[in-house]
N, C-alpha and C positions, 0 to 999 in steps of 0.2 A: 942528840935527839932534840933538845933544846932551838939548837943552830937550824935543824931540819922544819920544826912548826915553826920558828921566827919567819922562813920562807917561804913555808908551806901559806901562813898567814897572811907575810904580804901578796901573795899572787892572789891568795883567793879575794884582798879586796881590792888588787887592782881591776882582777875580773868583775868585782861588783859595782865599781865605777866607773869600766867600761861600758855593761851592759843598763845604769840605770839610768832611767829616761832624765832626759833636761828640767830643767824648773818649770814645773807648769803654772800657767794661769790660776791666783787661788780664789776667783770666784764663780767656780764651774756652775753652770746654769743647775738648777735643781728640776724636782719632776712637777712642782708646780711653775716653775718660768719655763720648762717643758711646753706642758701643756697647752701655755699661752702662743707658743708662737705657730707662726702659720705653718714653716715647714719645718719638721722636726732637724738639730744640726744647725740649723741656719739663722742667720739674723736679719731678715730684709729690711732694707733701707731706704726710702724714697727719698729724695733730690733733684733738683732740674738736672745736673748736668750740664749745664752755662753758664753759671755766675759764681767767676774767682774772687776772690782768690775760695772762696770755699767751698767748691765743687764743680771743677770744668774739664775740659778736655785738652790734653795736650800730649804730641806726638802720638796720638792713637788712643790715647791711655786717661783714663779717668785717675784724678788725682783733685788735693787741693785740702785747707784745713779738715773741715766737716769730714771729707771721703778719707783723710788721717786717722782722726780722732774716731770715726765710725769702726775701722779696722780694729787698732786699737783696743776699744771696748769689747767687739767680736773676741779678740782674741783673748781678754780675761775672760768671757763666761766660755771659752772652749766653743764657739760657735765660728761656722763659714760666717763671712760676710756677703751678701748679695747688694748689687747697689740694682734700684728702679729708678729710673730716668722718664720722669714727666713736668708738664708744664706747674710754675708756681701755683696759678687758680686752681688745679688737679690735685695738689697734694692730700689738701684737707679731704674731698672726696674719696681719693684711692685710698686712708685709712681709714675711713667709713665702713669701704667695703673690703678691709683686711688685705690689701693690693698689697702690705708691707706692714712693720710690725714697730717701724720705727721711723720719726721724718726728721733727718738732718739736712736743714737747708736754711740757716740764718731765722728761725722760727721766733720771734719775740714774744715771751706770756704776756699775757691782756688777762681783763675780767673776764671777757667775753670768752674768749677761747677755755681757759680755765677751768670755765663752768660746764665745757662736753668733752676735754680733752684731758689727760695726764702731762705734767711737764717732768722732765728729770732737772736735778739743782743746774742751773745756769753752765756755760763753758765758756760764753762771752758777754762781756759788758759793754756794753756798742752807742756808740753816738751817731747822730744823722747829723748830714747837711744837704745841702740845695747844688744843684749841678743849672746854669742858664747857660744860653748858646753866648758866645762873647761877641762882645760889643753889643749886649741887651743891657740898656737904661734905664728900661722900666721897673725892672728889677733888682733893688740894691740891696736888700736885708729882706731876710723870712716872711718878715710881715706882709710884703708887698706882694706874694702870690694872692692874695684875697683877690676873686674873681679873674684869675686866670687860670690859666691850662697845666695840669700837670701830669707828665706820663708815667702812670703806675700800672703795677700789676694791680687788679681793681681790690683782690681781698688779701692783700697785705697791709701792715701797721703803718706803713709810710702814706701811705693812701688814705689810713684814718686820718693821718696826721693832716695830711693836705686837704682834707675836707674839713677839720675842725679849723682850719684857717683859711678857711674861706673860698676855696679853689676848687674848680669841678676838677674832673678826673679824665683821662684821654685812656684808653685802656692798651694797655702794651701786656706781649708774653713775656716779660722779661727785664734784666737790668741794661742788657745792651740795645734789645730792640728802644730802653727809653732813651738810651742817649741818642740811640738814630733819629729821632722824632724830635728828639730837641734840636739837634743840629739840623735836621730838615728844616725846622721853623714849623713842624707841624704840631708841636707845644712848646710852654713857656720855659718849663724845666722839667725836672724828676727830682723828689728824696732819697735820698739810699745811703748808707752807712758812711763813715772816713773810710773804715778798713777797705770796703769795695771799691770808691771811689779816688783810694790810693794805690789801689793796683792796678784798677786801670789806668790811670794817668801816669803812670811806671812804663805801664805794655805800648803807651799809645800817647807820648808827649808832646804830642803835636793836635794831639784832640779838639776841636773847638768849642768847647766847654772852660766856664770857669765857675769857682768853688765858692760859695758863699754858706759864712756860719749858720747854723741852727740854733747857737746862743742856746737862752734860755726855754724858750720857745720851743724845743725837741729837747724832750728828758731822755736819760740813757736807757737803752731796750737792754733787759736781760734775755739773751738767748741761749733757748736748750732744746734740749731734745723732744719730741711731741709721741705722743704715743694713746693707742685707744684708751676710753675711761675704764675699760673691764681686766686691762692688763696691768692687776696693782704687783702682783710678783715683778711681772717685767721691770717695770718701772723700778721697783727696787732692787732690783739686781744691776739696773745697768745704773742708780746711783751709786752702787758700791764700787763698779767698776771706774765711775769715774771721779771719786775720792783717791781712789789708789794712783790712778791716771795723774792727779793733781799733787800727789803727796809724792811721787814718786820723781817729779820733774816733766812728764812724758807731757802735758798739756802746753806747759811752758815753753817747753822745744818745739814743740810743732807751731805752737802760734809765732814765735822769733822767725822760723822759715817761713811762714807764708806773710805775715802782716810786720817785720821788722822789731815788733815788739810784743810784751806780755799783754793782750786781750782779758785774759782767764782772771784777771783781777780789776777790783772794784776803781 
């Protein structure tokens, strides 16, 4: 009889570890980060959509850090991920008007932005440098853009940066439209991160651009996630998600694949 429950027992928990569901996510969205988001399930996400390594297109397919790490976090609070694809200057307005619930696209906190936006804790610690078309002399170090041309997206932080030293602004959609411009001779340079500036120069080694430090003169941008000022649950749930994301390794591996090395730290 003994012999019969010893068997009876193990079947009944092999059946129960058959039929029990996988590990799930353990920061399921509650009914107040519910509430907040725009479609109930889901997690929208704005992004351009063309600027890798952290969010672009390739063989069909949206991919790239951010569109990683965006999944990711979807996938601790138990939510779809949706990505929205618009231009850099669009972002900020499309979470204005709730277009998405979340913007990952290289977003650096400022004062400025701070004081109407939520940010989530950082995912990148990011340096800038200066992209000139090669063989420009005018040009030898940061300092030297004062009163020349620089092709930015007009309201991103690289653009603040190039106007606090001295440089109008040539207004571009984008990080490759700026290099187009530079290499046209239709501006002087453009700002934008190492990490970006290292991946294209990986995809495109023949680029006519060369790379000049930002030294001291560009401090390091912490980037995170942006999100409306009324979505305080959000905002803390998708920091939760991304403590675990960091603590678990999952941050660190995905930045080694797209930027060669760990970003996610100071």
């Amino acid at each position: 009889m003994k012999k019969l429950l010893g068997i009876f027992g193990a079947a009944a928990a092999a059946l129960l570890l058959a039929v029990a569901p996988a590990t799930t996510p353990t920061h399921a969205a509650s009914k107040a980060v519910t509430a907040e988001l725009n479609k109930k399930g889901t997690l929208q996400i704005g992004l351009e959509g063309t600027y890798q390594p952290y969010g672009y297109h390739e063989n069909g397919k949206l991919t790239g850090y951010e569109v990683e790490v965006g999944r990711a976090v979807a996938k601790k609070l138990k939510l779809k991920p949706v990505f929205v694809e618009t231009q850099f200057d669009s972002l900020i307005a499309g979470l204005n008007v709730n277009k998405y619930d979340l913007v990952l696209n290289d977003m650096a906190i400022t004062k400025q932005r701070k004081a109407k936006y939520r940010f989530t804790t950082p995912y990148i610690y990011s340096k800038s440098e200066l992209a000139v078309k090669k063989g420009n002399t005018a040009i030898k170090k940061i300092t030297d853009i004062k009163g020349k041309k620089m092709a930015q997206t007009t309201s991103s932080n690289n653009a603040t940066d190039a106007r606090r030293l001295g440089a109008t602004i040539t207004s571009s959609t984008g990080f490759e439209q700026s290099i187009e411009l530079v290499e046209q001779g239709r501006a002087d340079g453009t700002i934008n991160s190492v990490e970006a500036f290292g991946a294209y120069m990986k995809q495109k080694p023949n680029a006519k651009i060369k790379l000049i430090s930002g030294g001291s003169k560009l401090e390091t941008q912490e980037i995170a996630g942006m999100l409306n000022k009324k979505d305080k649950h959000l905002t803390k749930s998708v920091n939760k998600a991304l403590k675990s994301l960091r603590k678990d390794g999952t941050l660190k591996k995905i930045s080694q694949k797209y930027f060669g090395t760990d970003v996610t730290k100071k």
